[in-house]
C-alpha positions, -999 to 999 in steps of 0.1 A, spaced: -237 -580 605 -269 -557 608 -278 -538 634 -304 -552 664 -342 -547 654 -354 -517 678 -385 -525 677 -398 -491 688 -389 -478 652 -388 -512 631 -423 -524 636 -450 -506 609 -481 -514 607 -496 -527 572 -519 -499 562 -486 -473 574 -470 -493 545 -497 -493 519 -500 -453 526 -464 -443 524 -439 -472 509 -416 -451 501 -408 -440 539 -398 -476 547 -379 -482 520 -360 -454 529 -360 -462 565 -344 -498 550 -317 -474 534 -311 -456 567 -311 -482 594 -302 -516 572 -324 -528 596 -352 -552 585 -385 -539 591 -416 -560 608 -449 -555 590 -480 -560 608 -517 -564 601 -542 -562 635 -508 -560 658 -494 -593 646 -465 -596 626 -473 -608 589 -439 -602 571 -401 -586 570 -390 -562 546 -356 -558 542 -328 -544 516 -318 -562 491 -286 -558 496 -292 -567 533 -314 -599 516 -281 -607 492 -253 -605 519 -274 -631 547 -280 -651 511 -247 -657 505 -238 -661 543 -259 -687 547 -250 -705 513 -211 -704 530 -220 -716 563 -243 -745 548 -207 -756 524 -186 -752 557 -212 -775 576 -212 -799 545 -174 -804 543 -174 -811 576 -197 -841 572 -181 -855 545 -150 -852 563 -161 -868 595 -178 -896 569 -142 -899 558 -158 -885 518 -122 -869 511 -98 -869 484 -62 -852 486 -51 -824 467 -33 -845 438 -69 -861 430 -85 -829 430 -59 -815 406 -65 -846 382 -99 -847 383 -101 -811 372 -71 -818 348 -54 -790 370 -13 -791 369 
């Protein structure tokens, strides 16, 4: 899990980010805290790592499979583990 935006540091402006990319991206690197762009002191977008960006991917792609399985279990869409194995030709 990352750590909690502070928004004290996490929140650049735009034009910050147009001037000096490279300082966020290695504030990314530092904190693996996503970072809050704004544009006339309203957010406009997150920049985070892309390893950050990978990693809350693939948590969510679990979670979502977990939630699914547990529909189709409470919709009684279940098959034991001998069907499984002969639908997949598994031994």
């Amino acid at each position: 899990m990352s750590p909690t935006t502070k928004f004290s540091e996490d929140v650049v402006p735009l034009s910050d980010m147009k001037v000096n990319p490279g300082r966020v991206v290695s504030q990314l690197d530092k904190t693996r805290r996503p970072v809050l762009l704004t544009r006339r002191g309203r957010g406009v977008a997150v920049v985070q790592s892309l390893d950050e960006y990978e990693t809350r991917t693939e948590e969510l792609e679990f979670l979502r499979a977990v939630v699914q399985g547990l529909m189709d279990l409470e919709e009684g869409r279940e098959m034991s583990l001998a069907e499984v194995k002969k639908r997949f030709g598994l031994r």
